[in-house]
N, C-alpha and C positions, 0 to 999 in steps of 0.2 A: 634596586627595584628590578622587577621581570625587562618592563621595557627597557633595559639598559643592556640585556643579554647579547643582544645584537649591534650593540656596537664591540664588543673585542673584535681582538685580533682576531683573524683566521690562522695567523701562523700558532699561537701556543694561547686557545681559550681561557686556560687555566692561569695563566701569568700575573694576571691583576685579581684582587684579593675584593670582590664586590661584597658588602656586606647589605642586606635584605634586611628590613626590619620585620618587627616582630608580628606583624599584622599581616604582611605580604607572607612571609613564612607559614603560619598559619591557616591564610587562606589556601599554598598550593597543598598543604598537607590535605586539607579538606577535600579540595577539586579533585587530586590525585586518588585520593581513596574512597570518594564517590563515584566518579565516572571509570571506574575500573572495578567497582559491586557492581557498576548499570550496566556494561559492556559485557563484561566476562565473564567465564564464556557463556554466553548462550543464556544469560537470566532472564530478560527483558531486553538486551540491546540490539544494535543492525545485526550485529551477525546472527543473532539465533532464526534469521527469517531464512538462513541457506542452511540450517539446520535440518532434518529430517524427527518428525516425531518420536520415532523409535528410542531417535539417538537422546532425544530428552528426555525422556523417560528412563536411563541410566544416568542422564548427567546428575553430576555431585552436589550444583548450585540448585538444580530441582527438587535434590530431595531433603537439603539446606534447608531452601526457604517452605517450601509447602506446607511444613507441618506448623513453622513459627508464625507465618503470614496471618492464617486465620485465628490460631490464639491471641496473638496480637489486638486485631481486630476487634472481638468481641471481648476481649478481659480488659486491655487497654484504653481501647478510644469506643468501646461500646457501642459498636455497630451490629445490626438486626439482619444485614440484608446477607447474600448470598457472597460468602467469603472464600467460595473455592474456584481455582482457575480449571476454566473452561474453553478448551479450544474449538472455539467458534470462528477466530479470526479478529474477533474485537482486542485490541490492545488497552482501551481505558475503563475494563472491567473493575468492580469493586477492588479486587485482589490485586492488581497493579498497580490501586493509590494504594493502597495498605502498603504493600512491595517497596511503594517508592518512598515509606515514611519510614521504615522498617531500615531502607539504605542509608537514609541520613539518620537515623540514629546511630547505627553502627561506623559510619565514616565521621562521626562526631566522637564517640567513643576511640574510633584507630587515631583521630586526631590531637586526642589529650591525649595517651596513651604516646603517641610518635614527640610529642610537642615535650613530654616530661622523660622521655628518655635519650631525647636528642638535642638537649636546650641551647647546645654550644656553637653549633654549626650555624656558618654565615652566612649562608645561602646553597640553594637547589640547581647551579646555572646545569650540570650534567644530568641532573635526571629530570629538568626541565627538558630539556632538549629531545630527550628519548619521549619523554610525555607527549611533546609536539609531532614526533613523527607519530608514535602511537593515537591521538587524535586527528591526524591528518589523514590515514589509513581506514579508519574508522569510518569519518564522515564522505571522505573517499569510495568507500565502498557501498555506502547507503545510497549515495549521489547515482554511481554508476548502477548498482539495482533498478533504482525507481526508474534512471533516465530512458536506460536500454529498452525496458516494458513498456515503455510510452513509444519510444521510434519504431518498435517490433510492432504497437496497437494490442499488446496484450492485457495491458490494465486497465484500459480503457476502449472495449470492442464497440464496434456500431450496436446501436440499440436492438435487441430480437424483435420479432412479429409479437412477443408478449407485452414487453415494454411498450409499442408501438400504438396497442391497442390499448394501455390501462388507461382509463380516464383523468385528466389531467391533476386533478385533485387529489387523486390516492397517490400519490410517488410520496416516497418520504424525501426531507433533505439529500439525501447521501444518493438517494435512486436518481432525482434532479441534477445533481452535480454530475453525475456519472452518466447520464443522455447527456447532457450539454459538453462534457468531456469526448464522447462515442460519437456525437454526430460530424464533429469536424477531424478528418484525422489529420490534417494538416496544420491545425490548435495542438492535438493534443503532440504531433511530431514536435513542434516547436519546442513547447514545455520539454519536452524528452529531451531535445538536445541541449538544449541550454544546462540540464542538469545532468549528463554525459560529458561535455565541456567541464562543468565544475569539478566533476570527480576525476576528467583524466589531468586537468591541475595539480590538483591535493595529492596525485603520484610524484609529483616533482619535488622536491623538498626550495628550490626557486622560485617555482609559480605557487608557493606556499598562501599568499598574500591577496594576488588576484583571484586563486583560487578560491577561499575563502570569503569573498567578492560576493561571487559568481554566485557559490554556493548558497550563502547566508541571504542572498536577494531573494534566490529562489523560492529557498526553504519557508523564508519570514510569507510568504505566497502563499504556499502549501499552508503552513499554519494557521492565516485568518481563514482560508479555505476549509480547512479540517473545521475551525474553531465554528465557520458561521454556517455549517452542511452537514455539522454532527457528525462527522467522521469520525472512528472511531480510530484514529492516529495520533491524538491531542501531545498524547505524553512523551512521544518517539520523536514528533515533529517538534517540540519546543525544545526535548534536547538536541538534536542535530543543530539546531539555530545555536543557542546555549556552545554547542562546540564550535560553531564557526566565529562565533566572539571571541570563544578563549586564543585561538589560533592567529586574530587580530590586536589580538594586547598590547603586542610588543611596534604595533604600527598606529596605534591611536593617534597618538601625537602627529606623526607625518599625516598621516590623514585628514588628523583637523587643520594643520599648516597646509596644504592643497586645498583644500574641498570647501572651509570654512575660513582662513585667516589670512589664504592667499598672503601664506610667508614661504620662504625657500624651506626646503624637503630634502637633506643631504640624505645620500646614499647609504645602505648598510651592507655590510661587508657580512656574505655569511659566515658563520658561526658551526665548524663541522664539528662533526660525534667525536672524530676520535683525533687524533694530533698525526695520526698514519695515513698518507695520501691513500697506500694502495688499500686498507680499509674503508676510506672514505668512497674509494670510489667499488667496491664488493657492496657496502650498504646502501649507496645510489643506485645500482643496476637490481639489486634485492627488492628495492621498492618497487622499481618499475617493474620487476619480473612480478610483483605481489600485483601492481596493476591490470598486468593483462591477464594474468589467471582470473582476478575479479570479475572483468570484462567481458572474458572467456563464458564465466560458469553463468554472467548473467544472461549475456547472449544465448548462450544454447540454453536456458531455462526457459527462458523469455520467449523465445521461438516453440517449443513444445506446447506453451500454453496461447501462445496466438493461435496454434495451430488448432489447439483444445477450443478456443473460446467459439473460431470461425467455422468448427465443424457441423453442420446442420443435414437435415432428410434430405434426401433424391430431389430433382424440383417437381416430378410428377405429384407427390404425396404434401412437400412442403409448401405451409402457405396457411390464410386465416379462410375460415371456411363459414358462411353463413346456413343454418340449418333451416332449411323452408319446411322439411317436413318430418315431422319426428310421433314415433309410432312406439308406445312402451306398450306391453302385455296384451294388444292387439289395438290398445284404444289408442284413437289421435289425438294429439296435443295442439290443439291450437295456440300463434304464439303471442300467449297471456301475462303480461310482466309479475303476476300473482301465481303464477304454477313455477310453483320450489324443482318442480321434477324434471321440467322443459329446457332441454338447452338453446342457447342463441347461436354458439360459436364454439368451434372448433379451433384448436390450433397445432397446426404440426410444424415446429421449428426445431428444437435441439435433437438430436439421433437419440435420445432414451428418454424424452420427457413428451405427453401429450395433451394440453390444457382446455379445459371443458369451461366455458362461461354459461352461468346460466342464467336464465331472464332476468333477474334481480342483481344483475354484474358481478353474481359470485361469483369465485373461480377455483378450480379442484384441477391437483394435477396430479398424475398417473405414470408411473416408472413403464414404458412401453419395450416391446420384445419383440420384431418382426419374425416373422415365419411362413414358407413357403414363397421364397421372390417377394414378399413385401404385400402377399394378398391377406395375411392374417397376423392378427397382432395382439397378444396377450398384456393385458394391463394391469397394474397394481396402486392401489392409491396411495400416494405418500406418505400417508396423514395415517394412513391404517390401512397395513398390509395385509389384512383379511378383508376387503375390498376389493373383489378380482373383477376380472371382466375376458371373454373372447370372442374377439369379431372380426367379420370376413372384412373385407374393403374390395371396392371395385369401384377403379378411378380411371376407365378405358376412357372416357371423355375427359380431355383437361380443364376443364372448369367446371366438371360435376363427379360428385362421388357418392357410394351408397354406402352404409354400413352395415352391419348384418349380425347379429350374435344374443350371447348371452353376457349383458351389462351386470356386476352385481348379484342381486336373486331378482334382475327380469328379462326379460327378453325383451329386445331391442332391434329398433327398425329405424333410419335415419337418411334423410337425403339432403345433400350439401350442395352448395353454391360457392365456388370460388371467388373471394374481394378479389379487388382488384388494388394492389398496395403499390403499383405504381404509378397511381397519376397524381401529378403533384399539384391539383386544385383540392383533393381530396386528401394527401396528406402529402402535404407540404415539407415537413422536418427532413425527409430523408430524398428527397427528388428536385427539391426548389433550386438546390445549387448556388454557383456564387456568381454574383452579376457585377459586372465595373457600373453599368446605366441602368436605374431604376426608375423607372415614372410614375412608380408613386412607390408611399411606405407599406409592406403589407406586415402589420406587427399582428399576428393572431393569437 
C-alpha cells in the first residue's frame, strides 16, 4: 500500500519487493493523470496565474482544450449557457466545470488504457515519490503566491473612498469579504503568513508533513470562505486542499495514532529519489533553489501590485466631494432625489477613475486624464466611450472646489464641499481602531 512507502530503507528503496493491490494501483494511475491534465502547464492550474496572457494564448493545452471544452458542453452534457472561457479573472466559469469533466474523462481513459498495458507491475513506489515532490512544488507555490500578497497587502488593499461610500446593502458577497479582509491589515498579514510558512515547508521534502499541516488548515479556510462569499476560486481552492490530502496519505495512520488513539507514532525514515547521495542532495538544494525563485517572482509581483492598488490622486484633488450646487445648461438643480440629472457626490480616488453619484445612488464612472498641473481634466464614460466630458477644476480652497466645462452635450457648472472621511463617529470602519478597553459594545 502507498502508506508503506515510507517505511524502507533509505539505504536501497528498491530492495523490498512491495506489491500494491489492484485498487490502490488504479487509484494513483487515476490521481496521477488527473492532477498532471489540471496542473500542466498552464490549463487551469497554480501555475498558469504566473502565466502571462500572451503566453497562453500559444499554449498547446489552450488550444487543446478550447475547441473540445465547448463541444462537449453543448453535444454532450447539453448545456445552453455561455461555453467559451472568458478572461475576467473568474476561475469557476461555465467552461472550467465543463474543463474539469472533460479532464476526468480523459484521466479515466489514460487510466484503462495505462491499467491494460501495464497489468504486471507491483507497484508505483519511484514514481510515487517524484509525484510527491511534484505536488509538493505545486501546492508550494500556490501557498507562497497567495501568502506573499496578503503580507505585501496586495490582494487584499484598504477599502477606496468608493467602497467606503456604497451603501451597505449593495456590496455583493465577494465585495463584503474583501472590506472585511482590507480593513484589518494585520488579519489579512496573519492569513499571509501562515500561508508563506506553509509553502516555504512544502520546499523541504522533510517538512513534507507539517507542511502539509499548515497548508491544508489554511486552505480548507480559504475554501468555506470562497464557498460561503461566492468567490470565484471554488474549483482551484478544493484542489490545493485535495493536494494537501494526497501529500498526507502516507501519515494518516500516525496521525490518527497521535491525534485520535493516543497510541505510539514510530518514526519514518525518509525515503530518497535516487540510491546516490550526491544526487540526492543536487535534487534537495533544486527544490529549494525552485523555492526561492517562487518567493522571488511572487514577492516582486506582489509588491508592483500593492504598489498599483495603494496608488491614488494628489490629496489636494482626492477625496468624496458633496455637490451643494450644480448648474446644467444654465438652469439650477436643486437637490431632488427625483432629478436623474443632478449629482450628489463626487469622488476622486484612483489616479484614472472619477465617480459621479447621483441623487438616486446611481453611480457612472469616467476614465479621467489630468491636464495642465491638474486644472483640467478630460473624461470618458466607461460604460460608453462616446460619452466625453471637459472641465476646468479649481480647488485653491481645500474643502471646496468648482468645476467648470463641457459634461457630455451640456455645459456644466458645479460647486463641491469636501466630507470629511476622517472622523470616526461618522465613519467608523476605517478610524475606530483597535481598543484593549471598551465601555460599551458599539456593533453598527
Amino acid at each position: 500500500m502507498i502508506p508503506e512507502l515510507q517505511r524502507d530503507t533509505p539505504v536501497s528503496p528498491q530492495s523490498e519487493v512491495t506489491q500494491w493491490s489492484q485498487a490502490t494501483k488504479i487509484a494513483f494511475r487515476f490521481a496521477f493523470s488527473y492532477l498532471l491534465l489540471y496542473v500542466g502547464p498552464g490549463a487551469v492550474g497554480s501555475l498558469s496565474s504566473y502565466v502571462k496572457p500572451e503566453a497562453l494564448e500559444n499554449n498547446i493545452w489552450v488550444k487543446i482544450w478550447h475547441p473540445i471544452v465547448p463541444w462537449v458542453g453543448s453535444h454532450v452534457l447539453g448545456l445552453t449557457g455561455n461555453l467559451a472561457e472568458v478572461p475576467n479573472g473568474s476561475g469557476d466559469e461555465l467552461y472550467d466545470y465543463v474543463l474539469i469533466f472533460c479532464m476526468v474523462l480523459a484521466a479515466i481513459a489514460i487510466t484503462a488504457v495505462w491499467s491494460a498495458l501495464d497489468r504486471k507491475r507491483t507497484n508505483y513506489k519511484q514514481l510515487y515519490l517524484w509525484f510527491r515532490v511534484f505536488m509538493r512544488l505545486v501546492t508550494g507555490w500556490a501557498m507562497l503566491g497567495y501568502g506573499v500578497k496578503k503580507l505585501v497587502g496586495s490582494q487584499f488593499p484598504p477599502p477606496d473612498l468608493v467602497r467606503l461610500t456604497q451603501p451597505f446593502g449593495q456590496a455583493s458577497p465577494m465585495g463584503m469579504l474583501w472590506t472585511f479582509m482590507g480593513v484589518s491589515a494585520l488579519y489579512s498579514f496573519f492569513g499571509g503568513f501562515g500561508e508563506t510558512v506553509g509553502g516555504i515547508l512544502l520546499m523541504f521534502p522533510r517538512f513534507t508533513t507539517l507542511g502539509a499541516l499548515v497548508s491544508g488548515a489554511l486552505m480548507t479556510n480559504v475554501l468555506m470562505l470562497n464557498l460561503c462569499y461566492d468567490v470565484p476560486r471554488k474549483i482551484f481552492s478544493i484542489h490545493l486542499v485535495v493536494m494537501c490530502l494526497i501529500l498526507l496519505i502516507p501519515d494518516f495512520k500516525r496521525l490518527a495514532n497521535v491525534l485520535v488513539l493516543n497510541r505510539q507514532a514510530d518514526p519514518v525514515p525518509e525515503v530518497p529519489l535516487f540510491d546516490d547521495k550526491v544526487l540526492n542532495h543536487v535534487a534537495l538544494w533544486a527544490q529549494i533553489a525552485f523555492g526561492a525563485y517562487v518567493l522571488w517572482v511572487a514577492g516582486s509581483q506582489s509588491l508592483l501590485d500593492a504598489k498599483t492598488e495603494r496608488d491614488t490622486m494628489p490629496a489636494p484633488v482626492r477625496g468624496v466631494w458633496s455637490v451643494t450646487e450644480f448648474n446644467e445648461d444654465g438652469i439650477l438643480h436643486p437637490p431632488l432625489l427625483t432629478d436623474q440629472d443632478r449629482w450628489q457626490n463626487v469622488i476622486f480616488d484612483s489616479p484614472k477613475v472619477l465617480t459621479v453619484i447621483g441623487m438616486d445612488g446611481s453611480r457612472q464612472r469616467y476614465f479621467i486624464q489630468f491636464e495642465d498641473g491638474m486644472k483640467t481634466a478630460k473624461l470618458w464614460n466607461l460604460d460608453d466611450t462616446h460619452r466625453t466630458a471637459l472641465l476646468s477644476l479649481d480647488y485653491s480652497t481645500p474643502s471646496q472646489m468648482t468645476l467648470n466645462g463641457r459634461f457630455e452635450s451640456h455645459q456644466l457648472s458645479a460647486k463641491l464641499d469636501r466630507i470629511d472621511m476622517s472622523d470616526p463617529k461618522k465613519y467608523p470602519l476605517m478610524n475606530k481602531g483597535f481598543h484593549w478597553v471598551n465601555p460599551y459594545i458599539d456593533n453598527r
